[in-house]
N, C-alpha and C positions, 0 to 999 in steps of 0.2 A: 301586610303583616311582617314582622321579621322576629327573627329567634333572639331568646334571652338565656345567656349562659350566668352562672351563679359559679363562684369561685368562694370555695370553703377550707376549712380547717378548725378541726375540735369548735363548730358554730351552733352548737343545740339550742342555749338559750336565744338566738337569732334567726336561724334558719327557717322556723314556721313563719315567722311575718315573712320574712322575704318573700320567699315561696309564694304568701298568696299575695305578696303585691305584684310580684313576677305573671300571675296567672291570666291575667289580661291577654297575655301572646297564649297561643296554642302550641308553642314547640319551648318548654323552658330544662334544660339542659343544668345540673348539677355539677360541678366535676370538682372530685371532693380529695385532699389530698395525705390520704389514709386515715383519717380521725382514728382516735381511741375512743372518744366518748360516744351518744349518741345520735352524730350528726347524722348519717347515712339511714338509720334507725327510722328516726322522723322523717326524712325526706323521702321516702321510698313509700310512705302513707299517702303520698299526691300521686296523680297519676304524670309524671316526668319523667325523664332519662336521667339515673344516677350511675355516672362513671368515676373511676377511682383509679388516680396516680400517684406517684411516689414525687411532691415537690423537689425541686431542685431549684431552682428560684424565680420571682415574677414574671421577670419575660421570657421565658424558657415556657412554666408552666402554660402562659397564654398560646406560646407558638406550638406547643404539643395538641395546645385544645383544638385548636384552631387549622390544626394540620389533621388529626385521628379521630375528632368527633366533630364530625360535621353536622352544618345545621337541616333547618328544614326550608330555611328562606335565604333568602337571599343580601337578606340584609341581615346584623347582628347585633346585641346590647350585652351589654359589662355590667353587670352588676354584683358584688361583694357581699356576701352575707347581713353585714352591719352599715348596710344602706339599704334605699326602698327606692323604688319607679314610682311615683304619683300619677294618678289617673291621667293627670293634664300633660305631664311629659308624657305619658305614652300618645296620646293623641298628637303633641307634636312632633311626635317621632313615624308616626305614621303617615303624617302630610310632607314632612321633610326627604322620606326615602320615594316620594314621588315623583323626586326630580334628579332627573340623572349629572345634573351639574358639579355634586358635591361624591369624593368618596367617604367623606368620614364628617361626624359630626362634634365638638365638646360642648360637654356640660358640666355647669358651675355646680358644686356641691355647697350644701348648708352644715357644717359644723357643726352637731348637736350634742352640748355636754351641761353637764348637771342639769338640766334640765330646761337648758335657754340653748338658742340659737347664736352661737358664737360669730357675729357679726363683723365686726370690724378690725380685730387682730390677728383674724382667718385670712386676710388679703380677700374676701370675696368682693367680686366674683372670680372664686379661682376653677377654672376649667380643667376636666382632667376629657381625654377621649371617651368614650362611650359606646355613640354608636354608628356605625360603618357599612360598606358593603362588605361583605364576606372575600377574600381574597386579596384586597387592594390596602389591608393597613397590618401592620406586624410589630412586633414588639421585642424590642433587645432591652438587656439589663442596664441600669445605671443607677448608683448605692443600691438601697434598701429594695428600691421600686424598681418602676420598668420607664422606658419612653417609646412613644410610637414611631412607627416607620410609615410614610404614607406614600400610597403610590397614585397620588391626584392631591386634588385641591380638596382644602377643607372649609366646615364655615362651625358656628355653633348656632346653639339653640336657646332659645330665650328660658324655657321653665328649668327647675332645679331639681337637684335630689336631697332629702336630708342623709345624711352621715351621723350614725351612734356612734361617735369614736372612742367610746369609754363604757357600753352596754354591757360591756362585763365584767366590767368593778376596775378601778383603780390597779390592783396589784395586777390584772394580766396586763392593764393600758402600759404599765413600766416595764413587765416582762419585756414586752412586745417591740418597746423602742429601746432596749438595753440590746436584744439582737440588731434592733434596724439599725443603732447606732456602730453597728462593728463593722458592718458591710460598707455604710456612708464614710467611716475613718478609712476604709482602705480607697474608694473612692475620691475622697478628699486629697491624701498622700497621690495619688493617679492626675488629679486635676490639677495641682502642682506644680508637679512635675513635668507633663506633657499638655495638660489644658491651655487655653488662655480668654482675656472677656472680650464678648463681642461689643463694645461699645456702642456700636449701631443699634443693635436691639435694647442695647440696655435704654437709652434714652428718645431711636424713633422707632422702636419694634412695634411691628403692623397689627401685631396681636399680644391680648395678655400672658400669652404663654411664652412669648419670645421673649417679653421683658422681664416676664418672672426667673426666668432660666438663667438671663444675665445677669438679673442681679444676685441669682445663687451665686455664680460664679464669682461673680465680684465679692459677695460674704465672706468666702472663702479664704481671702485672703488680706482679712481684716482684722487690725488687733482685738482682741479682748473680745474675741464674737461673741462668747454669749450676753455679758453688756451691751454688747450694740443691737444685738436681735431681741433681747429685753425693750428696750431703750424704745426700738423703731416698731414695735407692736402694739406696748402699752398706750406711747406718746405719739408718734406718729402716725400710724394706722388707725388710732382710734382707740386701743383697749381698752381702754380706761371707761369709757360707753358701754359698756359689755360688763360693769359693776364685776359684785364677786365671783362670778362664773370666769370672768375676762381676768384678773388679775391671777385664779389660778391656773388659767389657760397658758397665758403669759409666763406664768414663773415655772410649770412642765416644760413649756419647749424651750427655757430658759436650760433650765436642769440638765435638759436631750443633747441641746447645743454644746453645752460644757463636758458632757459626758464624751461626746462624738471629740471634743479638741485633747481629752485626756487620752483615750486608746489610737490618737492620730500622734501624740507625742509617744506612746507606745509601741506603735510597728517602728518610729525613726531610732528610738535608743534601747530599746532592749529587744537582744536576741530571740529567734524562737527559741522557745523550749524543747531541747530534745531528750529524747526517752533515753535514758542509759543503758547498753547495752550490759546484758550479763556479763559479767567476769569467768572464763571457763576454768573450771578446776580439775585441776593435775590428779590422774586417777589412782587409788589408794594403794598398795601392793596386795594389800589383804582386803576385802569387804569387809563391812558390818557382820555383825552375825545377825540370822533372823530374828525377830519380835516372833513370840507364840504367843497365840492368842487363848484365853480363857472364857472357855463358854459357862 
């Protein structure tokens, strides 16, 4: 068996599915990062551990969870409120931690928006980490998200997870990458500056993660990105297969890209903004006289 941690924020209308696709394991772990709404509310209706931290960012959140609330097993899964475990990956995940060859495992998500499975302009199969032995994989910040640290070999796993990336309407999916896009501009300005592309992975990298990574980096520093990231999703990767769903899939992460290249020309020319300080005033020889008040 191994434990399944659930990572939330403001997730109500998501959180019950998850929850019971999660319930498969016996040890499913909440760790919620102070919702307003009420995610904590419904989740505490299953019988689970709901724990509750003040976010500071993705991979920080993961290494606190991961360090203060431990599991019940020995092994661990990731799962996001606005994804699910499918019966059949848990069963592969149960055969897979029977062998001690591998610390960590990725698995490829399915992109689920408007109501199709965004296929081909998603890059899938794209693999994100998962699931692991407990102490052997760790997670430092980079943009928006996080990347793992692994301390062993990894392999992945053949079944997938679907991903709602948009289950809670359009205007939080923009909220949501209007933040992720501020963190990726200072990132971007960082990679720059002191980054550089590993050539090697970009074109014989041993896995799809290495090549994916490189060719971010190489995006990075290519004119007119969000044309070219239009360009090589619609036309190249396939979008265009993926009908109306694929074309506004395509034209959001278009929108994300060009947003992320505007607030990166932003940190390089305009100053921060600083608060003015008060002006102090030269004290009067006489006061005011009092205000009386009338009851």
């Amino acid at each position: 068996m191994f434990s399944i941690y659930i990572l939330t924020y403001n997730e109500e209308i998501d959180i019950a599915a998850c929850i019971e696709s999660a319930m498969l394991s016996d040890d499913v772990i909440v760790i919620d990062s102070l919702s307003s709404d009420r995610t904590v509310e419904i989740a505490k209706r299953y019988p689970i551990r709901v724990v509750q931290h003040a976010f500071e960012s993705h991979g920080r959140q993961r290494t606190w969870m991961l360090q203060e609330v431990p599991p019940k097993h020995e092994w661990v899964y990731i799962l996001e409120a606005d994804e699910r475990i499918t019966p059949e990956l848990f069963q592969e995940g149960l055969q897979a931690i029977q062998s001690s060859e591998y610390v960590g495992y990725y698995v490829a998500e399915r992109v689920m928006f408007m109501g199709h499975w965004i296929r081909y302009s998603t890059q899938y199969p794209r693999y994100q980490m998962r699931l692991f032995r407990h102490g052997k994989v760790w997670f430092s910040d980079y943009g928006h998200t996080e990347r793992e640290v692994c301390d062993g070999p990894t392999s992945f796993l053949k079944e997938t997870y679907p991903h709602y990336t948009c289950s809670k309407g359009l205007s939080r999916w923009i909220d949501k990458h209007n933040r992720y896009s501020s963190d990726e501009a200072v990132e971007t300005v960082r990679q720059l500056e002191h980054g550089q592309i590993n050539w090697q992975d970009l074109f014989l990298g041993k896995t799809e993660v290495d090549r994916r990574r490189a060719l971010k980096d190489l995006s990075l520093r290519l004119p007119l990105r969000p044309v070219v990231r239009f360009l090589y999703m619609y036309f190249v990767l396939g979008g265009i297969l993926d009908g109306g769903p694929g074309f506004a899939w395509c034209t959001l992460q278009t929108f994300y890209e060009y947003l992320i290249l505007l607030k990166v020309w932003e940190l390089k020319h305009m100053p921060t903004p600083q608060i003015p300080e008060p002006e102090a005033s030269e004290p009067t020889s006489n006061p005011p006289p009092p205000v009386s008040s009338v009851s």
